[in-house]
C-alpha positions in Angstrom: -8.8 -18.4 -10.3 -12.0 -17.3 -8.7 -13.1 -14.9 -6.7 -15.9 -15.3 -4.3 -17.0 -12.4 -2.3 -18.4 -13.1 1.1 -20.3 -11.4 4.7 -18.5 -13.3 7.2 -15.3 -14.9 6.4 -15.9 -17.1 10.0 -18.8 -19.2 8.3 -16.7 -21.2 6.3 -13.4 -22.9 6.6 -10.7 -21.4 3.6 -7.4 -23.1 4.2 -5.9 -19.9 4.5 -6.4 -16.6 6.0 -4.4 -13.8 5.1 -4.0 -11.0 7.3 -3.0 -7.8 6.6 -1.2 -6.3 9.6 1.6 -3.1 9.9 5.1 -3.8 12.2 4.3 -2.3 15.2 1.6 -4.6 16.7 -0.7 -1.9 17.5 -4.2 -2.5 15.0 -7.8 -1.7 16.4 -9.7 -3.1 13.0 -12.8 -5.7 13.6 -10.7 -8.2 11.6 -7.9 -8.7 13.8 -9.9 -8.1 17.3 -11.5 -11.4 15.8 -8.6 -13.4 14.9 -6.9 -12.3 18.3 -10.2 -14.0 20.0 -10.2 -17.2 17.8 -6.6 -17.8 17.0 -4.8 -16.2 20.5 -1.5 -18.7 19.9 -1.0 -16.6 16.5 -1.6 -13.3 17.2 0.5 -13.6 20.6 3.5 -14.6 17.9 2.6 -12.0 15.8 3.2 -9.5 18.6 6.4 -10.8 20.2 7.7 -11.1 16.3 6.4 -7.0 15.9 8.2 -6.5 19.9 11.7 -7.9 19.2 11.6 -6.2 15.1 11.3 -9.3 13.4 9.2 -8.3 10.8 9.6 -6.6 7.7 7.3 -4.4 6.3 6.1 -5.6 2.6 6.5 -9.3 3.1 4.2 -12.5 3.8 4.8 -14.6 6.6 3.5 -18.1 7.2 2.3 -19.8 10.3 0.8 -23.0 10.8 -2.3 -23.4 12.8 -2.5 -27.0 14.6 -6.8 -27.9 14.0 -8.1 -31.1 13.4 -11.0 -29.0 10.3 -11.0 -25.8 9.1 -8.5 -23.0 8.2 -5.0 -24.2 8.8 -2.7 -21.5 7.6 -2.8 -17.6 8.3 -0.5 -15.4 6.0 1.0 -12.5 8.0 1.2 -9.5 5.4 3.2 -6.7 6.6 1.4 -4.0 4.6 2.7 -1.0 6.2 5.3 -0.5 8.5 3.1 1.8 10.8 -0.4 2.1 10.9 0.1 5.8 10.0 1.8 4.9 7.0 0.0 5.2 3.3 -0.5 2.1 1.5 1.8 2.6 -2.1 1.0 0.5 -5.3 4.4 -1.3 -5.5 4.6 -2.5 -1.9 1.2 -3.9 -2.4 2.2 -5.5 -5.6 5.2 -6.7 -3.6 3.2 -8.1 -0.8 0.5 -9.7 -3.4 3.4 -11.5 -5.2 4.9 -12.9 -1.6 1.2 -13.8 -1.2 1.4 -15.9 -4.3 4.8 -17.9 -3.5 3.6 -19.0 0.0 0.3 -20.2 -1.4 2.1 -21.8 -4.3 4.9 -23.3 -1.7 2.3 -24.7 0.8 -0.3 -26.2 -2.1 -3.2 -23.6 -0.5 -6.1 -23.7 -3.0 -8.3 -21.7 -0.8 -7.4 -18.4 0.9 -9.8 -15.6 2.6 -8.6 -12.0 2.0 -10.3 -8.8 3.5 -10.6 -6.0 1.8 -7.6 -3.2 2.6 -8.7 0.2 3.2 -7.2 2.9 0.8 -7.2 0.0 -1.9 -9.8 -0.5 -4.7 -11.5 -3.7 -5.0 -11.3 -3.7 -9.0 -7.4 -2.8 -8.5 -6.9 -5.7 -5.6 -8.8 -8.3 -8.2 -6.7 -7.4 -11.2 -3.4 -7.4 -9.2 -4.6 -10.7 -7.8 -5.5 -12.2 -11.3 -1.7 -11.1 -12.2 0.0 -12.5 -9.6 -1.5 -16.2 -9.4 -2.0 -16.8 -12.6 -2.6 -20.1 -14.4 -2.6 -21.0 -10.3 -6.4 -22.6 -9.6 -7.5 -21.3 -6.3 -10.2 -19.7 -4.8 -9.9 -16.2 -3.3 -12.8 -15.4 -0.4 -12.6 -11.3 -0.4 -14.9 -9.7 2.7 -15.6 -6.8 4.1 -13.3 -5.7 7.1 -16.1 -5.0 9.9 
């Protein structure tokens, strides 16, 4: 496992993307204003799965994205169910482990992560290190702005 720690996440081309979300659709952070603008087909499903109460909180969720290069996969993690809600060390051990299955289950070796607010980085990199492993993949953490 490695970690690399990078500016912009949309210089290079990680096969995954996981992005932390809550169950309501509603989410004014940089991050997801951006992956709204560059991936619309994805965050239209993630907000008709939020609508009709398809999601549940503490869980990963694959999708698929159809590109030729680049990042192919984004990970939906349901972190909270509201964005009011606080962030609690077993969900987030919970969501890091359902992390680790769907990389393990689709063969990703290289997924971008942004750093979750109300989490420690040295925490998130430990956790991380638990979960995956002997897995050999490279984790891209950056800043959420």
């Amino acid at each position: 496992m490695e970690f690399i720690e990078v500016e912009n996440i949309f210089d290079l081309y990680p096969e995954a993307i996981a992005h932390p979300v809550n169950c309501i659709g509603l989410s004014h952070d940089p991050f997801t204003k951006k992956i709204k603008k560059v991936w619309s087909s994805y965050y239209r499903n993630y907000a008709r799965a939020c609508l009709r109460k398809q999601l549940t909180p503490y869980k990963a969720y694959y999708h698929s994205i159809e590109a030729l290069f680049g990042t192919k996969h984004i990970v939906t993690l349901t972190i909270r169910n509201n964005w009011q809600e606080r962030l609690k060390k077993e969900s987030m051990i919970e969501i890091l482990n359902a992390l680790m299955h769907h990389c393990k289950k689709e063969n990703i070796l290289s997924i971008a992560l942004p750093e979750i607010e109300g989490v420690p980085l040295s925490w998130l990199k430990q956790e991380l290190k638990n979960s995956f492993q002997d897995y050999p993949i490279k984790i891209f953490l950056f800043k959420n702005i």
